[in-house]
Each structure stands twice: as structure tokens, then as C-alpha cells.
C-alpha positions in Angstrom: -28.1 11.5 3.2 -25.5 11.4 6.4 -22.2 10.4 5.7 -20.6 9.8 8.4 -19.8 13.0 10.6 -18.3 14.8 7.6 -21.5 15.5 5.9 -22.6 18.1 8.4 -23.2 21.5 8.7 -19.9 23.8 9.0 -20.6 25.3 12.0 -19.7 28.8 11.9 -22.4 29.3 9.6 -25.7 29.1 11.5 -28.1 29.4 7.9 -29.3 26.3 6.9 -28.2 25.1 3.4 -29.5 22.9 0.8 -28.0 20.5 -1.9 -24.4 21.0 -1.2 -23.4 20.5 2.5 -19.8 21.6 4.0 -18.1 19.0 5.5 -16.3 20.8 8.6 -12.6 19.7 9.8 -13.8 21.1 13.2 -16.5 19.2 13.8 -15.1 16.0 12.4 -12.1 16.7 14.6 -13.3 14.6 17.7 -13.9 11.8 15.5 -10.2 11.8 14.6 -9.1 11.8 18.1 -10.9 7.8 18.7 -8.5 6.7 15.8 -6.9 3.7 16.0 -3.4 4.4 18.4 -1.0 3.2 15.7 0.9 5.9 14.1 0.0 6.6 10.7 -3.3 4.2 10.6 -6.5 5.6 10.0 -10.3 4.4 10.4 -12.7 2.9 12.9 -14.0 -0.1 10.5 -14.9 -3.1 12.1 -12.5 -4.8 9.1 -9.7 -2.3 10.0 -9.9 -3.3 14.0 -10.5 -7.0 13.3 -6.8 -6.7 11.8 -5.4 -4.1 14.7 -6.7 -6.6 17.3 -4.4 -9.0 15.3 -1.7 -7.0 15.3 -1.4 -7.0 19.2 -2.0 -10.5 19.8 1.3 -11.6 17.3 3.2 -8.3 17.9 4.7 -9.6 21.3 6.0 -12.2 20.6 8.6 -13.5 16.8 6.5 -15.6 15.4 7.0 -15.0 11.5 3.9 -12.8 10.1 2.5 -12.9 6.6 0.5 -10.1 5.7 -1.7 -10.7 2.3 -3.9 -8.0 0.4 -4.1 -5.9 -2.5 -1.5 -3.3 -3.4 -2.1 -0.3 -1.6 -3.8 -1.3 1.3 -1.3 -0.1 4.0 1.0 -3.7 4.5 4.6 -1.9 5.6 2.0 0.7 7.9 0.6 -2.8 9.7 4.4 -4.3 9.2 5.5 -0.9 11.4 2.8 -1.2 13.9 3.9 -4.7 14.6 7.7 -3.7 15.2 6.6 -0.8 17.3 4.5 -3.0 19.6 7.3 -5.2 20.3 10.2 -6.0 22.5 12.3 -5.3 19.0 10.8 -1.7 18.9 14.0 0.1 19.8 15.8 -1.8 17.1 16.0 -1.6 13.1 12.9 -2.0 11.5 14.7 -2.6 7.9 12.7 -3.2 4.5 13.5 -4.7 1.7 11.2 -4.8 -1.6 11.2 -7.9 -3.5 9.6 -6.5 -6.9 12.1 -3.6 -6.6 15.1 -4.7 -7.3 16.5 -6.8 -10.1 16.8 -10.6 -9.5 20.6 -10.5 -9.4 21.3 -8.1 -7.5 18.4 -9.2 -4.7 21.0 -11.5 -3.0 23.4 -9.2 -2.3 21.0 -6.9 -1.0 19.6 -9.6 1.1 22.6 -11.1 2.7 25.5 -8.5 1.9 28.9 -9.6 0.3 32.4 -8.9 0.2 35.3 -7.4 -1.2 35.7 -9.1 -4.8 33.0 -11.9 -4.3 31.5 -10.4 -8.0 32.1 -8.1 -10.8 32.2 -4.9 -9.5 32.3 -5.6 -5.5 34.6 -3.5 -4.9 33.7 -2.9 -0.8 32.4 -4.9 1.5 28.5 -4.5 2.2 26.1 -5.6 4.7 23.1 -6.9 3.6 19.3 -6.0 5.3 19.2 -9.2 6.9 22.2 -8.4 9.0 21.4 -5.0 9.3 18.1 -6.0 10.8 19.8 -8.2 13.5 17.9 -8.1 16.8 15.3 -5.8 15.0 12.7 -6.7 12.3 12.7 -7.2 8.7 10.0 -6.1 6.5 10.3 -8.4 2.9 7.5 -6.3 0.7 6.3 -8.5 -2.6 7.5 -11.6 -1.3 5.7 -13.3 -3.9 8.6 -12.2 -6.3 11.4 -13.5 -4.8 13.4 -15.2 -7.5 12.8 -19.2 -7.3 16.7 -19.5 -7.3 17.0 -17.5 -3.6 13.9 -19.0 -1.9 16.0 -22.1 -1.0 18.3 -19.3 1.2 15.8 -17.6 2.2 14.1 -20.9 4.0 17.4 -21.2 5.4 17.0 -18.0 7.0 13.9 -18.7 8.6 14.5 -22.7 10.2 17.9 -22.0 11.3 18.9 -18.1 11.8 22.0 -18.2 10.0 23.3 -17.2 6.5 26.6 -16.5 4.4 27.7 -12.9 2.8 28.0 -13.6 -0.7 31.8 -14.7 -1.3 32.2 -15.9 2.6 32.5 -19.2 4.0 32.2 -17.7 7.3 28.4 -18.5 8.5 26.8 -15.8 10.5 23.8 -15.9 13.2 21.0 -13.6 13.3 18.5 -12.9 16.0 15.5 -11.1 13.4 11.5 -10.9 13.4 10.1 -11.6 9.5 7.2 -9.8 8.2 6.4 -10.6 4.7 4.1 -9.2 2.6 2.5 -10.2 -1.0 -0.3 -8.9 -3.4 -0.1 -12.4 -4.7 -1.8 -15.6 -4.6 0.7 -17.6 -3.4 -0.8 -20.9 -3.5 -1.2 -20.7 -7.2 1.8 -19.8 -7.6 3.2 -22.9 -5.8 0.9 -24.3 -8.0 2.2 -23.2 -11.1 6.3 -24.1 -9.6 6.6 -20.7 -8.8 6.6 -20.5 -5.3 8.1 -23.0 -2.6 5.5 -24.4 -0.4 8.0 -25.3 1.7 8.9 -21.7 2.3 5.2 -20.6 2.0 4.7 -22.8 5.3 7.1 -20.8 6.6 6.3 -17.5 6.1 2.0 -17.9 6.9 2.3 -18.7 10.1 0.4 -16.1 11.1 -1.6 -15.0 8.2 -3.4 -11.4 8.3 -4.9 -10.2 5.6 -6.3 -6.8 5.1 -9.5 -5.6 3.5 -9.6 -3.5 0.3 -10.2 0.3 0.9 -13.9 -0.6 -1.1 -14.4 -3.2 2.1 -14.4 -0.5 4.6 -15.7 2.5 3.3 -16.6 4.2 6.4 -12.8 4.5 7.3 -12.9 7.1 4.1 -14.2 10.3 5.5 -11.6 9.9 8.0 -8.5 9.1 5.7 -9.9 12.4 3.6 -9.1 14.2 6.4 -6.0 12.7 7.3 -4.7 13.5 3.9 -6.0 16.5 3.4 -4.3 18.3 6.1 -1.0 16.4 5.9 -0.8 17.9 2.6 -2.0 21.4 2.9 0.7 21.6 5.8 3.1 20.5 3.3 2.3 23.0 0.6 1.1 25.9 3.0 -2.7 26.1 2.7 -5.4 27.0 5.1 -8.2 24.0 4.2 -11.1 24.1 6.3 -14.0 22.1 4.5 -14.3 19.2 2.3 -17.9 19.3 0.2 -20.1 16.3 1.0 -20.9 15.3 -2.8 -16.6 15.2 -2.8 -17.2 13.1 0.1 -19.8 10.8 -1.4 -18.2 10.5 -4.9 -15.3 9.0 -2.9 -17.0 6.6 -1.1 -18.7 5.0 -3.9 -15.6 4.5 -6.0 -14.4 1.0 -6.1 -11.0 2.4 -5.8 -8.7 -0.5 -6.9 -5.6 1.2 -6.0 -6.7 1.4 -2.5 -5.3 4.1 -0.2 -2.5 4.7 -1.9 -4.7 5.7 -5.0 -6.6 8.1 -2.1 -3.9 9.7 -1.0 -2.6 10.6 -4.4 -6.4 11.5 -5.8 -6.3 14.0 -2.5 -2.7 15.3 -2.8 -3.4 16.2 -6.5 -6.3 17.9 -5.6 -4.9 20.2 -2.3 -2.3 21.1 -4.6 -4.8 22.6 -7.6 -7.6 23.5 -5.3 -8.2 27.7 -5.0 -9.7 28.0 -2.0 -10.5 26.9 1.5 -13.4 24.4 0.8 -12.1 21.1 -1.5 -13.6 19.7 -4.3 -12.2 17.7 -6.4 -12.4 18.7 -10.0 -14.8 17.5 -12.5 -11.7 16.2 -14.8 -10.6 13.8 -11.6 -13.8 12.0 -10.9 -15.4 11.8 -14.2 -12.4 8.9 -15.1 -12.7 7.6 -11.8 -16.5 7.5 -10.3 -18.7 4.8 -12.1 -21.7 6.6 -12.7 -25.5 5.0 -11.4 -26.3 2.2 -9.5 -27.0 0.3 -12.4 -23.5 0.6 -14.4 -21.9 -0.9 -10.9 -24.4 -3.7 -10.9 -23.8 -4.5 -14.5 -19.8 -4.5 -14.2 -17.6 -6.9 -12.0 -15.2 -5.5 -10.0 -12.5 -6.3 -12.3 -14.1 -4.9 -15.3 -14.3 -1.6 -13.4 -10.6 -1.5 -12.7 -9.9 -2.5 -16.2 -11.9 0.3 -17.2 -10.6 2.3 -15.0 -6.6 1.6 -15.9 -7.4 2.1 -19.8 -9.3 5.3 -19.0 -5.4 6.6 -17.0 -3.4 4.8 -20.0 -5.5 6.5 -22.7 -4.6 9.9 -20.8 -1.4 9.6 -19.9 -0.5 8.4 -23.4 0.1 4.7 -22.3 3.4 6.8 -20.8 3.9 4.8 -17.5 6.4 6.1 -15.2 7.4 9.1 -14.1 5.1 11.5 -12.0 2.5 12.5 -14.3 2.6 8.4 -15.7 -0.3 5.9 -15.3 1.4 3.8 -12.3 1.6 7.1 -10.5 -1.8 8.3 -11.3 -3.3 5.0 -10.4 -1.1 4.9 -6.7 0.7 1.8 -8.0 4.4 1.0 -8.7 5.0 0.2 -12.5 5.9 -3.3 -11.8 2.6 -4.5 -10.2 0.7 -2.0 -13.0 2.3 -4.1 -15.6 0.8 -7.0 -13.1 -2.4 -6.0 -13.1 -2.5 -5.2 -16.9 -1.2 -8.8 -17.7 -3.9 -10.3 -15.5 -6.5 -8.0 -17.2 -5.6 -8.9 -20.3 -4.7 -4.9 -21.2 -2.4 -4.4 -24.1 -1.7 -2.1 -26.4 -1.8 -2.1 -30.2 1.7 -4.2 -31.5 2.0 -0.7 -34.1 2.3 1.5 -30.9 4.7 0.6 -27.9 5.1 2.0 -24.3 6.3 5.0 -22.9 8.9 4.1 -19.7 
């Protein structure tokens, strides 16, 4: 079976082979060059340039973007690409993550404050917003800004203009908003936990980017891609990538999306021997569903809840840190514990987490 250009002979061996085909960087090297132009994105998928064409019609201009998807699926890369096609692309391009940061301190890091204006303020600071002043700003997870700072945040978008926290002195700023969520945030106004004022704000102009399992053509490609960024980084010579490698990551659903690919690929440059990858049995046995049958028989979501208990049962329902489930998985712990809640994965009440 072809797949793609990777799954092709490596051509400085002229003898046929069977079963196991190389997958050559050289000859897939051509390929590469007919990437899309925008630094750091990688693939040829109709879905990926259905959303690059979007990305230079609103670029030009400040309309406020909304860009919706599932974790992993490359939002601040697209957020980047519209900053650097811009008139604003010699300016900041500031971010700010919404999820990241607790609630009370996500004003101050929004709109700055002064001297005194709260326990422990003991300098002035500038918030991103005014950091990002004649540039863009990049709010990642909008969907969890507190309810209590959306009313500012509107603010923000109708009339340019905001307050330091402990200032009466209003400022005016000149900034390009691209927001990104995970979230459904229509049920969430729903529920009262989202603004629709605000959410009429922010979409509109709505893109929304495919899951890595919607383009899977683009994969051979981002294999590449990741591959060599990373045997550059730790100093090895990488030359082939096996086909069945190549196939087993094509038909994983992957519900972390690229940013579960690139950590599936950096794990394995960094523990493979030689010059031609594979990754190791131990990696895709928790990861590839095995048959055609067993992924007609499961829903997508009852492969990734299969698939997060699988990386909580081995990791010891431990987390965080580098070797914890969120990392594993190429999620932050916060949407993890998301994703868990929404699965309806919890552990034992005689056992407890590991942060």
C-alpha cells in the first residue's frame, strides 16, 4: 500500500525489498519544499488550506478572529500566521493563556496595575493588553475567562480603552484580538457561563481547524518535520522513517492532535539506536487501536477514553510533570482534567492523584 511519498523505496539501495519499506527523508524532501509558506505549519490537506486561505483573507485587515478546535490542533501557529501577514507584523504579537493562570490574578495580567492597587503590588506592571498596543493579542482558552472579567473584556473590544487595576486614569489601545477556545461556547452561554454578548464579539470571523484524524495525509509530512527538528536538537543523523511506523500513525485517532505527534516523535528520536525510526512496540501498543473492526465498534470518544486510562494506568494516575499523563497525552493538565470530567474518568475515592 502507498502512503503518500514516504512509503517508498530509500534510494540508495537499488535491491528491491519486501514487507517493510524505508521511508526516505531524501526523496520525501521535494514534497516538503510545496509546504504551506507560513512558518512553522505543516501539510498540503485540502482541510489545512481551506483554513490558510482563511487566514489571508482576515489577516489584512483587524477584524477580531475566533479560532475554535480541539486542543492541540496548532491555534497560536494559525494566531502567529495571522499577525505575520498583517500591517501589525512588526509589532508585539503578545499571548496570554486563559486556563493558565488563576482567576485572580488574570486581571492583573490582562490590564496591568499599579503601585499598591492590591496586596502585594508592590511595582507598577503593564498588563498584555497594553503591551500589545498597535500589535496583536493572542487570548488562548478564552472559554475560561472568569464570568466576573468578561464584562471588561467586552469593554475592550467595543471601545479600545481600559483601566490598570487601582487607576482612574483610562487608557486607549490600538490592538488586533485573536481568541482561541477548545470549548463549546454556545453551551456554555447556555449554561450562564459565557456572555453572548462577548461571544458576538469575539466570532466575528470564525475559523475552525480540523482535528489531526481529519487530515491524515498532512502526517507523513509533520513526521518529517518533527523528526528532524528533533534529531538536530539532540545530535542525531536520522535518515529513514519505516513505512509500517508510518502507517501505524496514520490510523491512530490521535485525540491529542499534533501536539500528541510531536511528543510521540520526540520520545521516540530521543530512545531510537540507529538511523532508520521506529517507534517502539511499548509506544503504539497503548496508542494504535488494533483492526478495522475494534475502530468500527468504538466511537471516537470511547477510543480516547480508552486511550487516557491506558496513559493514567501507566503513569500511576501521576499527572504532571514530564513523565505525567498530560505530558504523555500532549495536553496541559488543566484541559486533561477537562477531558476526564467530560469522559466521565475518575479514579477510585480510596486512591487519589498524583500532581
Amino acid at each position: 500500500m502507498a502512503l503518500h511519498s514516504f512509503a517508498i523505496e530509500d534510494v540508495r539501495h537499488q535491491a528491491p525489498r519486501s514487507g517493510n519499506e524505508l521511508a526516505s527523508f531524501d526523496a520525501a524532501r521535494e514534497l516538503c519544499r510545496n509546504e504551506t509558506r507560513f512558518e512553522g505549519i505543516v501539510g498540503q490537506s485540502l482541510a489545512l488550506r481551506k483554513v490558510m486561505q482563511m487566514v489571508e483573507h482576515v489577516a489584512p485587515g483587524d477584524s477580531t478572529v475566533l479560532l475554535l478546535g480541539e486542543t492541540g490542533t496548532g491555534k497560536e501557529l494559525i494566531a502567529r500566521a495571522i499577525h505575520n501577514s498583517s500591517r501589525r507584523k512588526d509589532r508585539s504579537f503578545v499571548k496570554l493563556n486563559c486556563a493558565a493562570i488563576p482567576s485572580g490574578l488574570l486581571e492583573s495580567e490582562f490590564f496591568g496595575h499599579e503601585r499598591g492597587a492590591f496586596t502585594g503590588a508592590i511595582t507598577q506592571k503593564v498588563g498584555r493588553l497594553e503591551l500589545a498596543d498597535q500589535g496583536s493579542l493572542f487570548l488562548d482558552e478564552i472559554g475560561d475567562i472568569p464570568l466576573e472579567l468578561q464584562p471588561k473584556l467586552l469593554r475592550v473590544l467595543q471601545e479600545r480603552e481600559f483601566e490598570r487595576l487601582g487607576s482612574n486614569r483610562t487608557k486607549r489601545v490600538d490592538v488586533r484580538v485573536v481568541a482561541a477556545t477548545h470549548r463549546d461556547l454556545e453551551g456554555m452561554i447556555l449554561e450562564k457561563e459565557f456572555r453572548s454578548d462577548l461571544y458576538y464579539r469575539l466570532n466575528v470571523v470564525p475559523i475552525f481547524l480540523p482535528p489531526l484524524r481529519k487530515r491524515p495525509e498532512d502526517i507523513p509530512l509533520l513526521v518529517q518535520h518533527f523528526v528532524q527538528r528533533f534529531a538536530r536538537k539532540v545530535g542525531k543523523a536520522i535518515d529513514i522513517i519505516s513505512s509500517d511506523t508510518i502507517e501505524a500513525l496514520r490510523r491512530y485517532p490521535w485525540p491529542g492532535n499534533i501536539r500528541e505527534l510531536e511528543n510521540v516523535i520526540e520520545r521516540a528520536v530521543i530512545l531510537n539506536p540507529g538511523s532508520v525510526l521506529r517507534i517502539s512496540h511499548h509506544d503504539l501498543s497503548t496508542r494504535i487501536v488494533s483492526g478495522r473492526n475494534a475502530e468500527r465498534s468504538q466511537t471516537l470518544e470511547e477510543v480516547e477514553r480508552n486511550h487516557i486510562l491506558t496513559t493514567l494506568k501507566e503513569t500511576r494516575w501521576i499527572l504532571s510533570g514530564p513523565s505525567g499523563a498530560a505530558a504523555r497525552l500532549g495536553l496541559n493538565r488543566s484541559t486533561l482534567y477537562f477531558r476526564m470530567k467530560k469522559l466521565g474518568i475518575t479514579r477510585s475515592v480510596s486512591a487519589s492523584f498524583e500532581l
